[in-house]
DSSP file (Angstrom, degrees, kcal/mol; ACC not computed):
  #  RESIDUE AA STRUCTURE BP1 BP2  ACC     N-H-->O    O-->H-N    N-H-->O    O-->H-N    TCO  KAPPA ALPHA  PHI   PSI    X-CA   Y-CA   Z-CA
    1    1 A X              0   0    0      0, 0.0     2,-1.1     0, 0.0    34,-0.0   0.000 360.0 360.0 360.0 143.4   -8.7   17.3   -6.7
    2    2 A X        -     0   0    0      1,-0.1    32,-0.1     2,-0.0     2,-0.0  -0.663 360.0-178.8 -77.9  83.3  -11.1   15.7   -4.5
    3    3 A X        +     0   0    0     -2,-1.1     2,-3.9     1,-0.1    31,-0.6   0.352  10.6 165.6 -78.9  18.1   -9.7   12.9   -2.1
    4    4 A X  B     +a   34   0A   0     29,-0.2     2,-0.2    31,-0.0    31,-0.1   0.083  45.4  66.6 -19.5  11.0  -12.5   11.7   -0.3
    5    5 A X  S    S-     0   0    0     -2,-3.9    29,-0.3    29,-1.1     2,-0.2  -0.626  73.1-119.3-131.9-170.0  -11.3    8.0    1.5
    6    6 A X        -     0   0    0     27,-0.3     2,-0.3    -2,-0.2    27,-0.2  -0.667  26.3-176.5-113.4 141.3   -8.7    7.4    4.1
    7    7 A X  E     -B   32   0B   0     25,-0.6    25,-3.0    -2,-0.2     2,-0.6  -0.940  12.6-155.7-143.6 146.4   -5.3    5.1    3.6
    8    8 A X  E     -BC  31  73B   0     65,-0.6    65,-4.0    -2,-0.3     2,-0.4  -0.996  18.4-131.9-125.5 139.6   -3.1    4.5    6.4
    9    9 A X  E     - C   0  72B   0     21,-3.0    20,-0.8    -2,-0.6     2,-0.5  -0.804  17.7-158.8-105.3 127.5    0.7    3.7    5.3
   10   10 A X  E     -BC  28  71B   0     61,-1.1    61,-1.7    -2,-0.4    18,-0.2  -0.878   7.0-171.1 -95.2  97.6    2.6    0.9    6.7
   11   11 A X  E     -B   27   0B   0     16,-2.7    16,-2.0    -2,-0.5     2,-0.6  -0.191  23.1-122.4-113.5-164.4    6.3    0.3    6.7
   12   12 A X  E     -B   26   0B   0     14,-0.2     2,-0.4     2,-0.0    14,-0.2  -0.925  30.1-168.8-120.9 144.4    8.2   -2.5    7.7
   13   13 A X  E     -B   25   0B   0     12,-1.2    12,-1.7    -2,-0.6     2,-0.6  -0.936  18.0-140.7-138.5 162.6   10.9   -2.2   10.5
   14   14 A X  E     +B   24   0B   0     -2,-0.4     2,-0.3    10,-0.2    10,-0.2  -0.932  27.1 169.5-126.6 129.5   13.5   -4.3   11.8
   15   15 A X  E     -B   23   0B   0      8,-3.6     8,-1.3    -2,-0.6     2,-0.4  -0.721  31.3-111.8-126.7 174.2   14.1   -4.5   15.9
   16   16 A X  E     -B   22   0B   0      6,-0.3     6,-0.2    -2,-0.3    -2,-0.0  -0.877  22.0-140.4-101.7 131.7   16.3   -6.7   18.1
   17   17 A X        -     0   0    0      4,-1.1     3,-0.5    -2,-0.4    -1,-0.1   0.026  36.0 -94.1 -73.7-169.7   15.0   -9.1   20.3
   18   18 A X  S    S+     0   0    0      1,-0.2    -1,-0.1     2,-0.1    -2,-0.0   0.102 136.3  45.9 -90.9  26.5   16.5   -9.9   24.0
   19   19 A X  S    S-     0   0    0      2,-0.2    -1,-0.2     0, 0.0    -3,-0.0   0.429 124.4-121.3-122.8 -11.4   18.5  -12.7   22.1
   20   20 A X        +     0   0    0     -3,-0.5     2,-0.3     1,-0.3    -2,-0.1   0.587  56.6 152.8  24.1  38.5   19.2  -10.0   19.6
   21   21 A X        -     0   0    0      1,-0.0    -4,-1.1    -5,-0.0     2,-0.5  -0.703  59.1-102.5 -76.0 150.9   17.9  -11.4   16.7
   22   22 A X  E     -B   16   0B   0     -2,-0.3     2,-0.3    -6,-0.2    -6,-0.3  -0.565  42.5-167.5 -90.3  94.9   16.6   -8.9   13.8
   23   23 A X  E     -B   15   0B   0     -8,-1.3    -8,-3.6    -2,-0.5     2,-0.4  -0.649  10.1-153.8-115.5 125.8   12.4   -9.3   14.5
   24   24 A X  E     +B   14   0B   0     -2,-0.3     2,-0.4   -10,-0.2   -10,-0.2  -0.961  21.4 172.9-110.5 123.9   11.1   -7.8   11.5
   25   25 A X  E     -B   13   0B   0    -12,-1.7   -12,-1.2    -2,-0.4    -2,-0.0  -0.939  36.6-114.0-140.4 141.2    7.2   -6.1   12.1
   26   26 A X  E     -B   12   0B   0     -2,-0.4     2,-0.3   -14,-0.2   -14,-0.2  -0.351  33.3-162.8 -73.5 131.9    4.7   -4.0   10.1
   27   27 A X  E     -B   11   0B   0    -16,-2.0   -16,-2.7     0, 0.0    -2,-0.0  -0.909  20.1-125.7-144.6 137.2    4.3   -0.5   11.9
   28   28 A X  E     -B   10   0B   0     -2,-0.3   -18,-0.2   -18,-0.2     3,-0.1  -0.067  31.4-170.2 -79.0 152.9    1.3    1.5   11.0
   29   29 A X  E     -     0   0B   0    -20,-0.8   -19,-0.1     1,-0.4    -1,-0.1   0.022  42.2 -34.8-109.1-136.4    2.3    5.3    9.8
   30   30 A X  E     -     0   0B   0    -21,-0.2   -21,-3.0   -22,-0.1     2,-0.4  -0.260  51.0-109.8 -93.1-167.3    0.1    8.0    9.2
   31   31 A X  E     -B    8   0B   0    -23,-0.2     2,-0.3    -3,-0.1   -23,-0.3  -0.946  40.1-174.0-113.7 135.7   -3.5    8.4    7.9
   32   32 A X  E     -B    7   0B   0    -25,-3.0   -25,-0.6    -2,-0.4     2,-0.5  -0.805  22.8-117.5-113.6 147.8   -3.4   10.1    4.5
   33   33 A X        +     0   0    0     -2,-0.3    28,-0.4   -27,-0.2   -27,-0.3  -0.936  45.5 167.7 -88.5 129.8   -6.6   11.4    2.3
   34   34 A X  B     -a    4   0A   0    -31,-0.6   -29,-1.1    -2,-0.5     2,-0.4  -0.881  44.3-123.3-108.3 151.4   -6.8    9.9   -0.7
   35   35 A X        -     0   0    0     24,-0.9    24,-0.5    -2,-0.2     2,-0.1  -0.851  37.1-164.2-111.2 153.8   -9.1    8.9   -4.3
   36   36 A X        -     0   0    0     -2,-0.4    22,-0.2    22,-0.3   -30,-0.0  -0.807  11.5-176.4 -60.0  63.8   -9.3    5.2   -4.3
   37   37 A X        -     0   0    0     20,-4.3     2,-0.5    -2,-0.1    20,-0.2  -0.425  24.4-136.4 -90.9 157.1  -10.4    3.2   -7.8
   38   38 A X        +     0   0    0     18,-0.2    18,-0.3     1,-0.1     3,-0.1  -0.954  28.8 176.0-106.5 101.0  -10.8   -0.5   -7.8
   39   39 A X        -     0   0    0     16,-1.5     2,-0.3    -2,-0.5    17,-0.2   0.671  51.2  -1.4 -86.1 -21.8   -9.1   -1.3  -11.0
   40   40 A X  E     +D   55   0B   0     15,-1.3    15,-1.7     2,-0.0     2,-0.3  -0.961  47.4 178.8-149.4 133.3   -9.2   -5.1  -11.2
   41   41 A X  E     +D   54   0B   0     -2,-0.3     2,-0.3    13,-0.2    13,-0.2  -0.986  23.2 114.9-144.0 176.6  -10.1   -8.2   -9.7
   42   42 A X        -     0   0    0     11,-1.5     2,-0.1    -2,-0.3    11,-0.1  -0.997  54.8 -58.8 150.1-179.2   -9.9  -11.7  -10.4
   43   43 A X        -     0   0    0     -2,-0.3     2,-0.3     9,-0.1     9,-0.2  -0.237  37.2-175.6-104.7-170.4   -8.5  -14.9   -9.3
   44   44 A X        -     0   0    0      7,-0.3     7,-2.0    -2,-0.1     2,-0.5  -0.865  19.8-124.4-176.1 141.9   -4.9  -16.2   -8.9
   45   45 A X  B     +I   50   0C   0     -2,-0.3     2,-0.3     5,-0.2     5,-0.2  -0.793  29.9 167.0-111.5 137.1   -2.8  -19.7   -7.9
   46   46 A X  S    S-     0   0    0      3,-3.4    -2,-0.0    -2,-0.5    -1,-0.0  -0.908  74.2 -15.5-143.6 123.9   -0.6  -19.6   -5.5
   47   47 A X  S    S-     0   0    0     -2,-0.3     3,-0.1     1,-0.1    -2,-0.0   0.886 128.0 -60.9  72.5  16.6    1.0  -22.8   -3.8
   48   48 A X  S    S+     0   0    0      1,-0.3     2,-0.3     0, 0.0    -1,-0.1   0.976 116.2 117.5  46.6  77.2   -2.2  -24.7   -5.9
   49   49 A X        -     0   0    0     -5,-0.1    -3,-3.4     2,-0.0     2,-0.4  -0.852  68.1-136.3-144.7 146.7   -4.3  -23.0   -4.2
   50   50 A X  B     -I   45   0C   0     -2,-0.3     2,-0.4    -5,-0.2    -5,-0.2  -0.825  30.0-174.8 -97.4 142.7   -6.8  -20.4   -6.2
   51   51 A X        -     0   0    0     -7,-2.0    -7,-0.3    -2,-0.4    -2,-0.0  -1.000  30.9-110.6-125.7 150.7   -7.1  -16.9   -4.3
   52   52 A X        -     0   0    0     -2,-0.4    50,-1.2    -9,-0.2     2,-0.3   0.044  32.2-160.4 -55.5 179.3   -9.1  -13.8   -4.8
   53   53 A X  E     - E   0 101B   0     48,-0.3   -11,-1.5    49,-0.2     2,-0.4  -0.843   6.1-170.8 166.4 121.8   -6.7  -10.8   -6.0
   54   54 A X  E     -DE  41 100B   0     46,-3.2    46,-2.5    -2,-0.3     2,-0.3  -0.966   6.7-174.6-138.5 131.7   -8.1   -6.9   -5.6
   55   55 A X  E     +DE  40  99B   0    -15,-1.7   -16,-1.5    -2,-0.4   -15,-1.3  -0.992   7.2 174.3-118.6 139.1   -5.8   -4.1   -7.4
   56   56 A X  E     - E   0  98B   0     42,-2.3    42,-4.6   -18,-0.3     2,-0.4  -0.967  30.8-127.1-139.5 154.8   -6.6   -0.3   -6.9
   57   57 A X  E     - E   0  97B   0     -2,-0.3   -20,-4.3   -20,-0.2     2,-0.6  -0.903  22.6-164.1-112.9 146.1   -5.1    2.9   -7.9
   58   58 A X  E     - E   0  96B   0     38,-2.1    38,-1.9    -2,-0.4     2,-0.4  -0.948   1.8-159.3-117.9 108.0   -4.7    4.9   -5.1
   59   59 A X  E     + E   0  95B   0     -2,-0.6   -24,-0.9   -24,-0.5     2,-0.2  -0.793  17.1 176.0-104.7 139.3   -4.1    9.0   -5.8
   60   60 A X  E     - E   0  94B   0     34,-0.7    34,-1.3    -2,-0.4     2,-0.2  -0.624  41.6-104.0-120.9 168.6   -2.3   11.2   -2.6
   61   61 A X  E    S- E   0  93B   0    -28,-0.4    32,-0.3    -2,-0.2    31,-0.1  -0.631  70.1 -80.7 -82.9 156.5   -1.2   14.8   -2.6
   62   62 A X        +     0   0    0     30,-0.9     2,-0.4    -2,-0.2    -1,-0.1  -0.176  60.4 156.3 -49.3 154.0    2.4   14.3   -2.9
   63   63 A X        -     0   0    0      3,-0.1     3,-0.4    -3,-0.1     2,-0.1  -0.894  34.1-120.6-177.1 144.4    4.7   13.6   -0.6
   64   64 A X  S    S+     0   0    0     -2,-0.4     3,-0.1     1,-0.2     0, 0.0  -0.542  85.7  51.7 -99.7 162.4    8.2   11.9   -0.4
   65   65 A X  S    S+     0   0    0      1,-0.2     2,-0.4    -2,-0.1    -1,-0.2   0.322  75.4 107.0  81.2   0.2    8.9    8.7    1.7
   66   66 A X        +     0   0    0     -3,-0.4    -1,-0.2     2,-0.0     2,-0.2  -0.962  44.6 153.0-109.9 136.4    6.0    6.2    0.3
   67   67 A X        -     0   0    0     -2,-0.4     3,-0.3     4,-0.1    14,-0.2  -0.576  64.5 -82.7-130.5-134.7    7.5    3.3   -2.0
   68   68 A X  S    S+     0   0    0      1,-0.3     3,-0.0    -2,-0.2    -2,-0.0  -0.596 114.0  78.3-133.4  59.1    6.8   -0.1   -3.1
   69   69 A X  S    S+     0   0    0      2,-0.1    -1,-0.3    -2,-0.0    -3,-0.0   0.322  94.4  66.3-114.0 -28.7    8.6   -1.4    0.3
   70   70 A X  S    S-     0   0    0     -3,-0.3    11,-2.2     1,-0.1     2,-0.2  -0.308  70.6-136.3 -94.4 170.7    5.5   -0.6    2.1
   71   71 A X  E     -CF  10  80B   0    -61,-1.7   -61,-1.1     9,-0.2     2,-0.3  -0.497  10.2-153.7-111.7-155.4    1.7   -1.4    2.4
   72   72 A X  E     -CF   9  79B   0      7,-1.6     7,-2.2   -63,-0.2     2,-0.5  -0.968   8.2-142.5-161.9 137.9   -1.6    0.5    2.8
   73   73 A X  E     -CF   8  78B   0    -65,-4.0   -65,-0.6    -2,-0.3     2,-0.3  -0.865  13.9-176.0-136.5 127.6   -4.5   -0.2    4.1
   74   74 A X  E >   - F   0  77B   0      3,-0.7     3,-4.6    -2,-0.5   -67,-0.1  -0.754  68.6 -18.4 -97.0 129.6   -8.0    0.5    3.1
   75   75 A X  T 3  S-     0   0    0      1,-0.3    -1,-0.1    -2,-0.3     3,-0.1   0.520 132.4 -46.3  50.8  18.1  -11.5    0.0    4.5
   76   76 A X  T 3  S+     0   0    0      1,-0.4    -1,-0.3    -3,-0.1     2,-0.2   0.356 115.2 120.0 112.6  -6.7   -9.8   -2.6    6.9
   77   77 A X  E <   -F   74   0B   0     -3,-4.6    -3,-0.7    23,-0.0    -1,-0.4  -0.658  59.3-135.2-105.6 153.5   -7.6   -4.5    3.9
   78   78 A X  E     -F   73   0B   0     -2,-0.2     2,-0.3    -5,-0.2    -5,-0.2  -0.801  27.4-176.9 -90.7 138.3   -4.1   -4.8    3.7
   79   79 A X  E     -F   72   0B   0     -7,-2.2    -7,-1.6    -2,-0.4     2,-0.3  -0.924  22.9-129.3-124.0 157.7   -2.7   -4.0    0.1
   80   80 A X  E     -FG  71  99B   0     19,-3.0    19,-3.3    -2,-0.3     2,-0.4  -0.969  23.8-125.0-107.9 139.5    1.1   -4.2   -1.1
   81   81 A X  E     + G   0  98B   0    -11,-2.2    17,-0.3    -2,-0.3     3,-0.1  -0.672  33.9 175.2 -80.8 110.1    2.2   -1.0   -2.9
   82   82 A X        +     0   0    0     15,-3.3     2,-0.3    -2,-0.4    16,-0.2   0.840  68.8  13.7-100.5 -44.4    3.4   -2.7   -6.2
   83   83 A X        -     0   0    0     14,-2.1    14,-0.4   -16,-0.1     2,-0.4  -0.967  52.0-163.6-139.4 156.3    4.1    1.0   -7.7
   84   84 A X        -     0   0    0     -2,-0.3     2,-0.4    12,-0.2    12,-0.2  -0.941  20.0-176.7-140.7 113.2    4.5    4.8   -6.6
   85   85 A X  E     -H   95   0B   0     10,-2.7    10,-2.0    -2,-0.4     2,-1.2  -0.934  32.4-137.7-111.2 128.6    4.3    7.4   -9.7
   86   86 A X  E     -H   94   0B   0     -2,-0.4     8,-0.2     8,-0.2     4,-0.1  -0.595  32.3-145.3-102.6 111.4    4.8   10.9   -9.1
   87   87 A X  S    S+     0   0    0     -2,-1.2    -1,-0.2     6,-1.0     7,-0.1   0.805  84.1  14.1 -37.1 -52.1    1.5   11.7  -11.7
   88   88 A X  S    S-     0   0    0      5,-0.4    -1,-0.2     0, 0.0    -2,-0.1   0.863 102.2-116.9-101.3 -46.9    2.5   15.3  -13.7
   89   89 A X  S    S+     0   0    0      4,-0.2    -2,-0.1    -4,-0.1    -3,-0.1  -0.002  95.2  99.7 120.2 -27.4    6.4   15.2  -12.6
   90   90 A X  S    S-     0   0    0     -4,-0.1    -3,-0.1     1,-0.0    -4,-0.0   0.748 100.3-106.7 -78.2 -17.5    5.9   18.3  -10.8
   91   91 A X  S    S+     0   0    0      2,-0.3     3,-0.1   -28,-0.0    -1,-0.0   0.807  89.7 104.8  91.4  54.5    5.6   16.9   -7.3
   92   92 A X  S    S+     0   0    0      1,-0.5   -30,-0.9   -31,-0.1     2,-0.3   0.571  74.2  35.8-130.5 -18.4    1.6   17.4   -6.8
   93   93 A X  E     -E   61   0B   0    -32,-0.3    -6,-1.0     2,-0.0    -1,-0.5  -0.951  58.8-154.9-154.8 152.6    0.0   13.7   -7.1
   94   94 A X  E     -EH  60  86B   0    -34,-1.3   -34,-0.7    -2,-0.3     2,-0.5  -0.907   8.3-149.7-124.0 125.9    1.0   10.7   -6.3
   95   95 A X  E     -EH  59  85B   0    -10,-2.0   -10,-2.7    -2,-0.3     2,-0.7  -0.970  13.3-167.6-122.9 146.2   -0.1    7.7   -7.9
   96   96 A X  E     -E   58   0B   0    -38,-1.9   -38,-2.1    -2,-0.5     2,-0.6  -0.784  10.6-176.5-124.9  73.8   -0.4    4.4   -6.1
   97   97 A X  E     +E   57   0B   0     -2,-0.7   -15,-3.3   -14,-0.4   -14,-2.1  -0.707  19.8 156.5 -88.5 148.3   -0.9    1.0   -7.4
   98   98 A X  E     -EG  56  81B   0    -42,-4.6   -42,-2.3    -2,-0.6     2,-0.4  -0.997  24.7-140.5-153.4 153.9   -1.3   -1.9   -4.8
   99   99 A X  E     -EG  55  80B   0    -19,-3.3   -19,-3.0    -2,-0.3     2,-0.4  -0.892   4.9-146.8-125.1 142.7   -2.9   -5.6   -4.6
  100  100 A X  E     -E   54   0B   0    -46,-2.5   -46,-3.2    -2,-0.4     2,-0.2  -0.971  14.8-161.5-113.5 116.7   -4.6   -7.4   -2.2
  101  101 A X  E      E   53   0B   0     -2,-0.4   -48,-0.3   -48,-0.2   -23,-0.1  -0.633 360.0 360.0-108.4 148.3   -4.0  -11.2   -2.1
  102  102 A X              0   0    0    -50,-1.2   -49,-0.2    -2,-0.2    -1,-0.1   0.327 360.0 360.0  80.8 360.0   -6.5  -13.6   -0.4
């Protein structure tokens, strides 16, 4: 299969401060190859306020460690990983939906 884009994967981590309180902060992971579709887009309310909404499926060679605690980010947008499907069962493809809010 052909992956032609770029993703870099994003986790969330939790540090201590010098007061030691629990600072929680996106830190970027690696850069992965990836196919990229744009499956949907369209509007959404959040807070009465309307915002844009972008969903893609994202497919990656397999790999263990990506769920739907993390994000990804594409061409410069941030997405959250809503789902992580391992494609045949065999442990060869990864499929990846995630949405982009705002």
């Amino acid at each position: 299969m052909r992956l032609p884009h770029r993703i870099q994967l994003v986790t969330l981590a939790e540090t201590k401060d010098a007061d030691f309180n629990i600072v929680k902060t996106w830190q970027a992971g690696p850069v992965i190859h990836a196919r990229v579709q744009q499956t949907a887009a369209g509007e959404a309310l959040q807070n009465q306020r309307e915002l844009a909404k972008t969903v893609i499926n994202v497919t990656v060679r397999y790999r263990t460690g990506i769920t739907d605690d993390m994000r990804l980010i594409y061409n410069g947008d941030t997405y959250e990983i809503d789902g992580v499907v391992d494609k045949s069962g065999r442990r060869k493809q990864l499929a990846i939906t995630a949405t982009r809010h705002g």
